[in-house]
Gaussian input, Z-matrix of N, CA and C with variables (Angstrom, degrees):
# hf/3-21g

backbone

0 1
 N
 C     1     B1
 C     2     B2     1     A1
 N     3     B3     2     A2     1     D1
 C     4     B4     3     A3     2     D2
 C     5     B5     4     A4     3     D3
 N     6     B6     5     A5     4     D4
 C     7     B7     6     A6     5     D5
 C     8     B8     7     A7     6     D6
 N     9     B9     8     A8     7     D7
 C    10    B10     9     A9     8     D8
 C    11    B11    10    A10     9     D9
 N    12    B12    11    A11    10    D10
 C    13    B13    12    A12    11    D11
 C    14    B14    13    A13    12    D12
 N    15    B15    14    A14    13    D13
 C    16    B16    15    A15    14    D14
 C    17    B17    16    A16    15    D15
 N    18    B18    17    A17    16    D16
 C    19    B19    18    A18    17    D17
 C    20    B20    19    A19    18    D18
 N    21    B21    20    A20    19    D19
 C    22    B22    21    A21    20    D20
 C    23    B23    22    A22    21    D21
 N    24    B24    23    A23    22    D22
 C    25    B25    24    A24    23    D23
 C    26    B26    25    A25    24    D24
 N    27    B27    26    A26    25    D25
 C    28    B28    27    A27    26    D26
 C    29    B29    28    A28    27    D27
 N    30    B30    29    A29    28    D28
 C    31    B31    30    A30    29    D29
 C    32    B32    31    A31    30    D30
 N    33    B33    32    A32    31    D31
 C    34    B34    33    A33    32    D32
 C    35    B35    34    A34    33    D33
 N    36    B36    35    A35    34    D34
 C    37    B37    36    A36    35    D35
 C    38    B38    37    A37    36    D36
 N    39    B39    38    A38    37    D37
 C    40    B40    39    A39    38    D38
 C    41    B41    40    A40    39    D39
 N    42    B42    41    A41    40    D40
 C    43    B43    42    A42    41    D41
 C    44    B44    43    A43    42    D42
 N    45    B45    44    A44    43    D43
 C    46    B46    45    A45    44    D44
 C    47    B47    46    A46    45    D45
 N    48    B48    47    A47    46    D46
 C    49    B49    48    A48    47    D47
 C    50    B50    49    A49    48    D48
 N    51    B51    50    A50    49    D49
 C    52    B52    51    A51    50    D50
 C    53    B53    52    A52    51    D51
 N    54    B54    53    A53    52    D52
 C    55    B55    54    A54    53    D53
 C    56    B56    55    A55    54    D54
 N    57    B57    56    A56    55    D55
 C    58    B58    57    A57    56    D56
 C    59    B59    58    A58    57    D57
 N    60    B60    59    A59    58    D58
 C    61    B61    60    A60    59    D59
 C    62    B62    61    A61    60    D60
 N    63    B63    62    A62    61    D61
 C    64    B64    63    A63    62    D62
 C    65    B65    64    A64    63    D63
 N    66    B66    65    A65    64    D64
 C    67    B67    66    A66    65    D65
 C    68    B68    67    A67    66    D66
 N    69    B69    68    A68    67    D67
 C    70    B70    69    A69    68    D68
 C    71    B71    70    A70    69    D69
 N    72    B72    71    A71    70    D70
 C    73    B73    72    A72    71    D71
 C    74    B74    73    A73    72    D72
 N    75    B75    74    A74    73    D73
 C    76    B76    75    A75    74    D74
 C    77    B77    76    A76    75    D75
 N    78    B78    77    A77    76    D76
 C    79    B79    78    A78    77    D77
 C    80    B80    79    A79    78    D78
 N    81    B81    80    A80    79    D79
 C    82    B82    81    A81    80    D80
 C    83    B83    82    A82    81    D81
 N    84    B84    83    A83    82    D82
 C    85    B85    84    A84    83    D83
 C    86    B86    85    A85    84    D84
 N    87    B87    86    A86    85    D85
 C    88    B88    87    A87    86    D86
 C    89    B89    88    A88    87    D87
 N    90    B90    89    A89    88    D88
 C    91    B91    90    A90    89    D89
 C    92    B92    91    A91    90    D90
 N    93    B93    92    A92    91    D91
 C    94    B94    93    A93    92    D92
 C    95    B95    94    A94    93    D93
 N    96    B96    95    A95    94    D94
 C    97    B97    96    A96    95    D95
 C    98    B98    97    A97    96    D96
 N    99    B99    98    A98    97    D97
 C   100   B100    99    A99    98    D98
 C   101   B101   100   A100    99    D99
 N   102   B102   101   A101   100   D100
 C   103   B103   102   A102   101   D101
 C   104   B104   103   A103   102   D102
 N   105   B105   104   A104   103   D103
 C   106   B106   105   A105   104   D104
 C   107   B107   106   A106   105   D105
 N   108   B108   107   A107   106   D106
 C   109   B109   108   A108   107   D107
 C   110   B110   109   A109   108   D108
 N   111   B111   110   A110   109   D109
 C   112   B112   111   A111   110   D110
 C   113   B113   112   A112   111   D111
 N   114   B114   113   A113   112   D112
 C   115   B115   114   A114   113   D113
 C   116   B116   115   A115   114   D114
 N   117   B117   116   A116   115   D115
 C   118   B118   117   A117   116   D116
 C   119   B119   118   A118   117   D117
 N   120   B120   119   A119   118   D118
 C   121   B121   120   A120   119   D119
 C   122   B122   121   A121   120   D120
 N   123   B123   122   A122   121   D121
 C   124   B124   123   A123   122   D122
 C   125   B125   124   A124   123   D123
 N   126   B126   125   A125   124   D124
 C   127   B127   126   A126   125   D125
 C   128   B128   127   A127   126   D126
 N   129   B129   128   A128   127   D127
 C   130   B130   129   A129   128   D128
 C   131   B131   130   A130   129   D129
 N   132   B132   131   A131   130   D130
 C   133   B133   132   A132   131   D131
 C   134   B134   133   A133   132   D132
 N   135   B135   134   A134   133   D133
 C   136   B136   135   A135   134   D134
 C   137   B137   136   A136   135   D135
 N   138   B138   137   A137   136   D136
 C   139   B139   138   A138   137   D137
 C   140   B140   139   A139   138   D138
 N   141   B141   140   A140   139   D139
 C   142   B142   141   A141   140   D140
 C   143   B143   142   A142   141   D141
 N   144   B144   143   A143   142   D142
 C   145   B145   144   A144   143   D143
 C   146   B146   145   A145   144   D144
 N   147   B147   146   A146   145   D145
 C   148   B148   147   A147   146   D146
 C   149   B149   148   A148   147   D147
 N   150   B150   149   A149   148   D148
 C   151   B151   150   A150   149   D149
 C   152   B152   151   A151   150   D150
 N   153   B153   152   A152   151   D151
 C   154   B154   153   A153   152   D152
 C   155   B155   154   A154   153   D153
 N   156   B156   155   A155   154   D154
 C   157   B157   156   A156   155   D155
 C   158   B158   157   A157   156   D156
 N   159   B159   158   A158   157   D157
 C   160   B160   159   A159   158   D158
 C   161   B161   160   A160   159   D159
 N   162   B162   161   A161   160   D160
 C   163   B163   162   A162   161   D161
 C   164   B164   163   A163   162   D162
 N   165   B165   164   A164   163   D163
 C   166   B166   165   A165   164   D164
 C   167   B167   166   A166   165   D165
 N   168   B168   167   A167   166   D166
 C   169   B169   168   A168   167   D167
 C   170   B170   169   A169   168   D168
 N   171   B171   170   A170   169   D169
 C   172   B172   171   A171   170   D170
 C   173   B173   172   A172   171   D171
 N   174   B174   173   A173   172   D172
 C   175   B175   174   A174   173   D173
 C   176   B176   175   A175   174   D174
 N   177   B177   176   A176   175   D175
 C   178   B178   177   A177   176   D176
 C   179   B179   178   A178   177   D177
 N   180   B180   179   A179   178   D178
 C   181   B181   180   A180   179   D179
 C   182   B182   181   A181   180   D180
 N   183   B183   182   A182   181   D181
 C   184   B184   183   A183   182   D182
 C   185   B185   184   A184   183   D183
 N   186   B186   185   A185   184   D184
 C   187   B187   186   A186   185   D185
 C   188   B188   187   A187   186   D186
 N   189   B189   188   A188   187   D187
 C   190   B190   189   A189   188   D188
 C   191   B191   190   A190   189   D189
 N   192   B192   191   A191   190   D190
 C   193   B193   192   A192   191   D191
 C   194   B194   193   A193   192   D192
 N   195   B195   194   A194   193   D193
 C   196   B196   195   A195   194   D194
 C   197   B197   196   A196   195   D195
 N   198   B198   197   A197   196   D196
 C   199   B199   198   A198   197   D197
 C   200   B200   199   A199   198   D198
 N   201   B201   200   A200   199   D199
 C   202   B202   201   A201   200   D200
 C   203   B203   202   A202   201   D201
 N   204   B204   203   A203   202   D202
 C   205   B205   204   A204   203   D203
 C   206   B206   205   A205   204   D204
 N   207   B207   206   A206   205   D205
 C   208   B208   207   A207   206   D206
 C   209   B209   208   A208   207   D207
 N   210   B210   209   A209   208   D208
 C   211   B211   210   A210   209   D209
 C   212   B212   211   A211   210   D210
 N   213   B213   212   A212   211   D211
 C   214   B214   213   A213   212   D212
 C   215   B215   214   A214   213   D213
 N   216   B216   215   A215   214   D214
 C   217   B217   216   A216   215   D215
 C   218   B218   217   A217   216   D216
 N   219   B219   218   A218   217   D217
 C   220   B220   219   A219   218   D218
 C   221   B221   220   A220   219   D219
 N   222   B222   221   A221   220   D220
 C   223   B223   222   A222   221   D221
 C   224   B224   223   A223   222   D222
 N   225   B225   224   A224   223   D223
 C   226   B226   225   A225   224   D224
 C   227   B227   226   A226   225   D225
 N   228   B228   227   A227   226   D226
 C   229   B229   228   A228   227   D227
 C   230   B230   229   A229   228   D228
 N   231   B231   230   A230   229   D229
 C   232   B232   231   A231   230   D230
 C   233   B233   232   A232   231   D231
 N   234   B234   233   A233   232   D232
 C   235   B235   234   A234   233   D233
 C   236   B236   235   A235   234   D234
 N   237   B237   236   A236   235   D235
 C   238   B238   237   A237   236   D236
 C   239   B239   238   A238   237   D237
 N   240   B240   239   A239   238   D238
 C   241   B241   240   A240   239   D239
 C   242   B242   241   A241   240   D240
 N   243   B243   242   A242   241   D241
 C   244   B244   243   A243   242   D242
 C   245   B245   244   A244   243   D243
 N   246   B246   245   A245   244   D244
 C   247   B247   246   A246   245   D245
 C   248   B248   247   A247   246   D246
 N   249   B249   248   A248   247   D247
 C   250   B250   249   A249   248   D248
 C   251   B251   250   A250   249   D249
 N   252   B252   251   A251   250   D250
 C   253   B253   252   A252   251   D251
 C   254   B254   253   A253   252   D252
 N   255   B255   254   A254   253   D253
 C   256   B256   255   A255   254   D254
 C   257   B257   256   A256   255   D255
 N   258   B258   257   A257   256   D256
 C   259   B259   258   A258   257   D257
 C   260   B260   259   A259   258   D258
 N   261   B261   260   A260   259   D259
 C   262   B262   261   A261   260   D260
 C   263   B263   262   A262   261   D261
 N   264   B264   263   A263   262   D262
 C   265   B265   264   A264   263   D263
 C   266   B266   265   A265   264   D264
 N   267   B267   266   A266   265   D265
 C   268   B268   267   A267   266   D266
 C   269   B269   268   A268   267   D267
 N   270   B270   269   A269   268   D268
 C   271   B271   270   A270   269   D269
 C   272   B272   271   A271   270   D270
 N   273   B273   272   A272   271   D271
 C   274   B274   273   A273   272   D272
 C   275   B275   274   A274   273   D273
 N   276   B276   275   A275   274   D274
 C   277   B277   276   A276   275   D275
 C   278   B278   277   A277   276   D276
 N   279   B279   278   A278   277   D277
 C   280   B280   279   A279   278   D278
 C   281   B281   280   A280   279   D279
 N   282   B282   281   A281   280   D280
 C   283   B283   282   A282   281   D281
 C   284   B284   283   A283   282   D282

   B1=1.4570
   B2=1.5279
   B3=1.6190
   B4=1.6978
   B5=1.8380
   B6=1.5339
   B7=1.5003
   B8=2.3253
   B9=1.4523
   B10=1.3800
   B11=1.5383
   B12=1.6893
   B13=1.4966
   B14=2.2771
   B15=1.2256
   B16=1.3633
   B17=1.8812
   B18=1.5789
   B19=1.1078
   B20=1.8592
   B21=1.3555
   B22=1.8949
   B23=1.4571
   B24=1.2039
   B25=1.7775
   B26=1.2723
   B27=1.2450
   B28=1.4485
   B29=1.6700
   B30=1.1649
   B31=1.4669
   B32=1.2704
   B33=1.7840
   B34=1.4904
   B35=0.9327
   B36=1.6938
   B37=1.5703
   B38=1.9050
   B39=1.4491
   B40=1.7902
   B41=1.4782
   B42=1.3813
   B43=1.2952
   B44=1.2280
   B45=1.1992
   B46=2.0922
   B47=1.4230
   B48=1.1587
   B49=1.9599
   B50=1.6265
   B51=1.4175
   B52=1.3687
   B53=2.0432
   B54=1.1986
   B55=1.3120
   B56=1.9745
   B57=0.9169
   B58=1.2887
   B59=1.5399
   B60=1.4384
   B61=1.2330
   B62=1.7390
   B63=1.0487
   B64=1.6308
   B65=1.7554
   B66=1.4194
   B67=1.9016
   B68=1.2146
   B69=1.4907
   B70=1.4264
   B71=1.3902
   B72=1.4819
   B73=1.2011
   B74=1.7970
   B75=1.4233
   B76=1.3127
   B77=1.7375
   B78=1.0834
   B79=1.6451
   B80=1.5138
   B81=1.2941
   B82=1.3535
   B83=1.6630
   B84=0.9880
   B85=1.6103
   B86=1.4336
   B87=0.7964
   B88=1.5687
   B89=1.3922
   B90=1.3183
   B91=1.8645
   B92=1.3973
   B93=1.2762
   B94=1.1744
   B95=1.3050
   B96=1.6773
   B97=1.3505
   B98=1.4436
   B99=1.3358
   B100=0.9983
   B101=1.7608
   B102=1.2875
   B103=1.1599
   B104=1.3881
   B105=1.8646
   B106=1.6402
   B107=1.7401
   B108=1.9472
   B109=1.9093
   B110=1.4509
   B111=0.9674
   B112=1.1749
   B113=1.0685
   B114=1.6937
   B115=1.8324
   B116=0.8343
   B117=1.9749
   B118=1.3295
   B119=1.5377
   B120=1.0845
   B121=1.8538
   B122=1.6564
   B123=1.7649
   B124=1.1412
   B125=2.1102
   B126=1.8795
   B127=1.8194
   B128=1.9845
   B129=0.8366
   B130=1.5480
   B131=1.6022
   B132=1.2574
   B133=1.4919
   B134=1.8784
   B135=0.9484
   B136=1.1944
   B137=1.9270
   B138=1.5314
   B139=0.9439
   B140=1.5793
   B141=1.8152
   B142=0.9498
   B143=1.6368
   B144=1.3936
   B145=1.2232
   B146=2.1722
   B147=1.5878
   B148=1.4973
   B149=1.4300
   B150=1.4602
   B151=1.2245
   B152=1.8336
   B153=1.3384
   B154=1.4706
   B155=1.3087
   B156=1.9352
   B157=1.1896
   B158=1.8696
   B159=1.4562
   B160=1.5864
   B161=1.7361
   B162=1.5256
   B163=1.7083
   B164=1.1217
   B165=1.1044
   B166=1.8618
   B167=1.5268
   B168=1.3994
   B169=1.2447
   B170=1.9830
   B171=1.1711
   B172=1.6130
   B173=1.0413
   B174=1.3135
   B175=2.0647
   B176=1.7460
   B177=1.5109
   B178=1.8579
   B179=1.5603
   B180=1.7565
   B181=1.0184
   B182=1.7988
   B183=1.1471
   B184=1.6161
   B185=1.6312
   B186=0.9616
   B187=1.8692
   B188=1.1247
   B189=1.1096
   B190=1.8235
   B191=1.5599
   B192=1.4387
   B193=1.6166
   B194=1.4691
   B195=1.5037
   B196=1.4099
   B197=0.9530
   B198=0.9675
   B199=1.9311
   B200=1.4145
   B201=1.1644
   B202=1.6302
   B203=1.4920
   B204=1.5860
   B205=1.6470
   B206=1.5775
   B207=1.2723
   B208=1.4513
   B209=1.3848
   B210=1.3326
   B211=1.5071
   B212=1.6065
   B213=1.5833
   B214=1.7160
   B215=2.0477
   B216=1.2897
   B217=1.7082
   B218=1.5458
   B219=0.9562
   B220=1.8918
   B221=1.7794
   B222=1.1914
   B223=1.1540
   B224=1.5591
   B225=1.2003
   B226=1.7658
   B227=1.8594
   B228=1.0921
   B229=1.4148
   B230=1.7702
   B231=1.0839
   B232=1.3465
   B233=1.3999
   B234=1.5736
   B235=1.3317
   B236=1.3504
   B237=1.3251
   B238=2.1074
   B239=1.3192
   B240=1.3258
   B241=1.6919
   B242=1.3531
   B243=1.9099
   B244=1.6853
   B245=1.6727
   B246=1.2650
   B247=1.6565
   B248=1.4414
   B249=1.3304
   B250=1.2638
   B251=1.0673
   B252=1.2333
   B253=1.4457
   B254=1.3905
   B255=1.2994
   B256=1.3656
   B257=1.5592
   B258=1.0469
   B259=1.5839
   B260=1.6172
   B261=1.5539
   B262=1.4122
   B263=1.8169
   B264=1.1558
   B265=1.4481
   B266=1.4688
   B267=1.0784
   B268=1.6665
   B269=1.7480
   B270=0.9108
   B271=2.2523
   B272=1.1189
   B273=1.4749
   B274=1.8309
   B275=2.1727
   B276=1.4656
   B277=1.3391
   B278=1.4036
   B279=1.4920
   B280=1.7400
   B281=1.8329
   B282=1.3198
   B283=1.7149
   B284=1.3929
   A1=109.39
   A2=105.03
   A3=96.29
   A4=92.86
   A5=99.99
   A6=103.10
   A7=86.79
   A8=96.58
   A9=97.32
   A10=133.12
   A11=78.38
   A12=103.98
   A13=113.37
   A14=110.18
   A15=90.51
   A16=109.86
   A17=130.08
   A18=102.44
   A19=83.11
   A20=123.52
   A21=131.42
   A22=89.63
   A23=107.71
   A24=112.66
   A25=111.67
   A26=115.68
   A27=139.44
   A28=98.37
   A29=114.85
   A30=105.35
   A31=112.13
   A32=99.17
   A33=99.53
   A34=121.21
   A35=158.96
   A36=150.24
   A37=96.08
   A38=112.79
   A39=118.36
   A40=134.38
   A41=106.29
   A42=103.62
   A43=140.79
   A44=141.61
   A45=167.04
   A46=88.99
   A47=102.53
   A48=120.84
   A49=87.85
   A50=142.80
   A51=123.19
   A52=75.40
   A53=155.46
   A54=137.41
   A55=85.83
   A56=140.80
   A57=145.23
   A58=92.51
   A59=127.82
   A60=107.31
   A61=133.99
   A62=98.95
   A63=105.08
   A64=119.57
   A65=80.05
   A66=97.69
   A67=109.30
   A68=130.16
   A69=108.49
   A70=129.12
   A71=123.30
   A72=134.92
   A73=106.73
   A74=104.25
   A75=121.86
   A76=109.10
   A77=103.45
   A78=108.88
   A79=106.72
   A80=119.04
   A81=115.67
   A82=109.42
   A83=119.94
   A84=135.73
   A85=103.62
   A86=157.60
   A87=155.08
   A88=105.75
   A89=97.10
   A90=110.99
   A91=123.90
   A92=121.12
   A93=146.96
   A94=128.33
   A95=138.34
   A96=129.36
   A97=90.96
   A98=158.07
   A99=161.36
   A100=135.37
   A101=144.16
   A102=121.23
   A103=109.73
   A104=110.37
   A105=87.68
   A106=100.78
   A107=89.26
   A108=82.70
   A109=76.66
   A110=110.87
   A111=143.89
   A112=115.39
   A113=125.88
   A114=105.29
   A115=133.72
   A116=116.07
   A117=106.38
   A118=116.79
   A119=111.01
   A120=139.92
   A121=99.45
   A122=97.86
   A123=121.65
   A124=113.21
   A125=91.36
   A126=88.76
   A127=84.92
   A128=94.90
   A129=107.33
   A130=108.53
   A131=116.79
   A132=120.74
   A133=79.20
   A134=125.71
   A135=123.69
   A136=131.72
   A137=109.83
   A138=105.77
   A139=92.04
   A140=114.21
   A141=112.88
   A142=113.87
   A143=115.68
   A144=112.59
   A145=106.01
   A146=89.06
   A147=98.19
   A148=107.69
   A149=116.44
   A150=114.05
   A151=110.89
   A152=118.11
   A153=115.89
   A154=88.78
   A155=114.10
   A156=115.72
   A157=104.54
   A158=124.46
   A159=115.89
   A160=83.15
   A161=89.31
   A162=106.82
   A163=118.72
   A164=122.13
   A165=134.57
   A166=97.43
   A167=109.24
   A168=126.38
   A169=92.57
   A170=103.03
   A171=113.54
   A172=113.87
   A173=109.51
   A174=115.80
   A175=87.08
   A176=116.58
   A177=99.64
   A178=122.64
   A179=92.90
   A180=112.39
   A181=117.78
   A182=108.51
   A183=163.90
   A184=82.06
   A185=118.67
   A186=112.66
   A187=130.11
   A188=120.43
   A189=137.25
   A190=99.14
   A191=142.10
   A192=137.03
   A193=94.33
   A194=139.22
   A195=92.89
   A196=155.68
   A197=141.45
   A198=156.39
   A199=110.72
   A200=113.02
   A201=101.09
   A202=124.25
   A203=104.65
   A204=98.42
   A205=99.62
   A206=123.17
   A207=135.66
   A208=86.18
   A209=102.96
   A210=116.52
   A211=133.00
   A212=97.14
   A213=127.56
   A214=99.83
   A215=105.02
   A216=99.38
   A217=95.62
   A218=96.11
   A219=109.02
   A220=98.85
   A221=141.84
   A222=130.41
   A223=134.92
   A224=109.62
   A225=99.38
   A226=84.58
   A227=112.28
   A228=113.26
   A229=115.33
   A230=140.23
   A231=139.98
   A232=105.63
   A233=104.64
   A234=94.81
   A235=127.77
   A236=115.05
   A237=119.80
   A238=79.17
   A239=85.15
   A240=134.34
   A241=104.71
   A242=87.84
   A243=82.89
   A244=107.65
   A245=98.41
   A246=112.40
   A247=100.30
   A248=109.62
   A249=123.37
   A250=138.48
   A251=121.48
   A252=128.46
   A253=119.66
   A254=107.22
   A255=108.65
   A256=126.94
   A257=137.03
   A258=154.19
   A259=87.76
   A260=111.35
   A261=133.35
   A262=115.57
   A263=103.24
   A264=116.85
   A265=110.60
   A266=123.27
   A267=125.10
   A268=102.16
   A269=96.57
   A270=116.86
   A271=87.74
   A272=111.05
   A273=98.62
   A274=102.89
   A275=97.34
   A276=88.21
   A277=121.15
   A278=125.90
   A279=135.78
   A280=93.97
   A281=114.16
   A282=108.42
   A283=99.13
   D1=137.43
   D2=-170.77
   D3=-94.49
   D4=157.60
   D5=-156.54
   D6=-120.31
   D7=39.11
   D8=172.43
   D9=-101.34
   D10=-9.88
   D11=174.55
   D12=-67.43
   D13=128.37
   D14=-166.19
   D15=-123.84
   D16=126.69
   D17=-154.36
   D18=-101.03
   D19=154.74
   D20=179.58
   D21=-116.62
   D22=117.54
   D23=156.45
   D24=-107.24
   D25=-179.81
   D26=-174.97
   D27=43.09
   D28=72.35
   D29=159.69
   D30=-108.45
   D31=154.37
   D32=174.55
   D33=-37.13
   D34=151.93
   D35=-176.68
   D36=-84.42
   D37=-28.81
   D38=153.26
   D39=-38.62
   D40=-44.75
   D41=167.97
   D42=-81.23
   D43=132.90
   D44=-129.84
   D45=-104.23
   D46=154.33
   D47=170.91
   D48=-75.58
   D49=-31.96
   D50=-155.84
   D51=-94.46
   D52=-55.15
   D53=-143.81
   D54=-85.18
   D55=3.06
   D56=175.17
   D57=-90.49
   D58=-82.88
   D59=175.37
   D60=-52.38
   D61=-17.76
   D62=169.88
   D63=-52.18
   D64=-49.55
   D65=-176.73
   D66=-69.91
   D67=-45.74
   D68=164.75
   D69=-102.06
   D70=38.45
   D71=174.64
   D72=-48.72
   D73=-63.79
   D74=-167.75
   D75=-42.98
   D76=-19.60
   D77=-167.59
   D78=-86.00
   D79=-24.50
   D80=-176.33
   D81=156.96
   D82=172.88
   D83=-174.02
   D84=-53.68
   D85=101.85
   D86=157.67
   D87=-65.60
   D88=141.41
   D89=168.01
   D90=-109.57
   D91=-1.01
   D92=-151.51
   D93=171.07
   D94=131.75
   D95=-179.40
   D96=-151.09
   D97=135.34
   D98=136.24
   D99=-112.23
   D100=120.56
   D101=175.72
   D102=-94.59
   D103=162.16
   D104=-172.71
   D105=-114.92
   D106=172.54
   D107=-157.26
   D108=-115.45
   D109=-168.33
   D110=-165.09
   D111=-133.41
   D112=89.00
   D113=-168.15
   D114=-100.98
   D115=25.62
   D116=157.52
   D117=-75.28
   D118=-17.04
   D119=-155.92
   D120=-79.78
   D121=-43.54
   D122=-136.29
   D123=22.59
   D124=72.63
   D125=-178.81
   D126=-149.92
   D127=167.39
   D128=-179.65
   D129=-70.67
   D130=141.17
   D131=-168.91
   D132=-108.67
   D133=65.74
   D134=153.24
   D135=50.71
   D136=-5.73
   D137=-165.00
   D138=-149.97
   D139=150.10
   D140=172.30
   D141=-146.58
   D142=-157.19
   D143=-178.37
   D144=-153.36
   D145=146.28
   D146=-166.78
   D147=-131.06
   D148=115.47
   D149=-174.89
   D150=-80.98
   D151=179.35
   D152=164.81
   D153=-149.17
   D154=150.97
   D155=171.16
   D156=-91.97
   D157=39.44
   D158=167.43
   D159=-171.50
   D160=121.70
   D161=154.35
   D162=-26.31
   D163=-55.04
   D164=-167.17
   D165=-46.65
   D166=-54.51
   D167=-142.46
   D168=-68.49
   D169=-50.09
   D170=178.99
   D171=-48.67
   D172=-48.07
   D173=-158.91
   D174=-89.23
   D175=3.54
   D176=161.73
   D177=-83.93
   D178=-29.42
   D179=-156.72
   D180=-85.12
   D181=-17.87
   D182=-173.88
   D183=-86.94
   D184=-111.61
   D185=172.71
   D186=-12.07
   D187=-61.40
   D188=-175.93
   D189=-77.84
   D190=-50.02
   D191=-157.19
   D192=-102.36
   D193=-56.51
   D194=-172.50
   D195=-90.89
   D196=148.21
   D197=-129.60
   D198=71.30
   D199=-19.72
   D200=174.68
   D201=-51.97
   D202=148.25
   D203=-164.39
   D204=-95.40
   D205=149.97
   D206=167.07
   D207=-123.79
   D208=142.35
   D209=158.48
   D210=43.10
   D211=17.00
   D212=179.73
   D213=87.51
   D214=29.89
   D215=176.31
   D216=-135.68
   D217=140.01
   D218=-163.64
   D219=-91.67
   D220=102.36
   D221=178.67
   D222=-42.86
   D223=160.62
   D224=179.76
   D225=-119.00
   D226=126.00
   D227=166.12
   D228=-122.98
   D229=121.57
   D230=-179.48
   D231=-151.94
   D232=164.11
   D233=168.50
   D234=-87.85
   D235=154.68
   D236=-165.97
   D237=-71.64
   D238=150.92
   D239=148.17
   D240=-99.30
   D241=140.56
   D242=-179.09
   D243=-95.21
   D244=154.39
   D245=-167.13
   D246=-51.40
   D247=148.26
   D248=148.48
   D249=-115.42
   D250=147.72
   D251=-173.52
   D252=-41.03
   D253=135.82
   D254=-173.71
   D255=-120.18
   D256=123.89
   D257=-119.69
   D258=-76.36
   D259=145.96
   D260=-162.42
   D261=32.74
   D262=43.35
   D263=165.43
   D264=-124.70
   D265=25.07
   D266=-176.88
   D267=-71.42
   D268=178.37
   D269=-175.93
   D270=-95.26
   D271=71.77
   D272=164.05
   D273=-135.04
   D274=147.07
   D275=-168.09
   D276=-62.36
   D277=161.39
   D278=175.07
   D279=-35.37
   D280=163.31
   D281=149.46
   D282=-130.78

């Protein structure tokens, strides 16, 4: 499992997938930065995720961002876990 995948919590519910990739630009090439919304809200559920195309680049970025404060909220940065399945959502047909 590549460990480049990166999950950002506690973000301001203010900040954009492009000011998400902004912040960890410096760390390395990103392939991906997104925050996620919420679309009944349509507002940011606070947390997002930032890819890098080289490990290195993550485990810098992972060092340098978490606990750092944005906007008086100290970040959670680690690497994602990939989702797991979640109970009565299996591939089974309508009845």
């Amino acid at each position: 499992m590549a460990n480049n995948r990166l999950y950002v919590g506690n973000l301001p519910y203010s900040v954009t997938s492009e000011q998400l990739q902004s912040m960890f630009a410096e760390y390395g090439e990103i392939t991906s930065a997104y925050v996620i919304i919420d679309k009944r809200f349509n507002r940011s559920k606070g947390f997002g995720f930032v890819e890098f195309a080289a490990e290195d680049a993550a485990t810098a970025a992972i060092e340098a961002m978490n606990g750092k404060e944005i906007d008086g909220r100290a970040l959670v940065v680690n690497v994602a876990r990939p989702m797991e399945p979640r109970p009565g959502f299996q591939n089974r047909p309508r009845q």
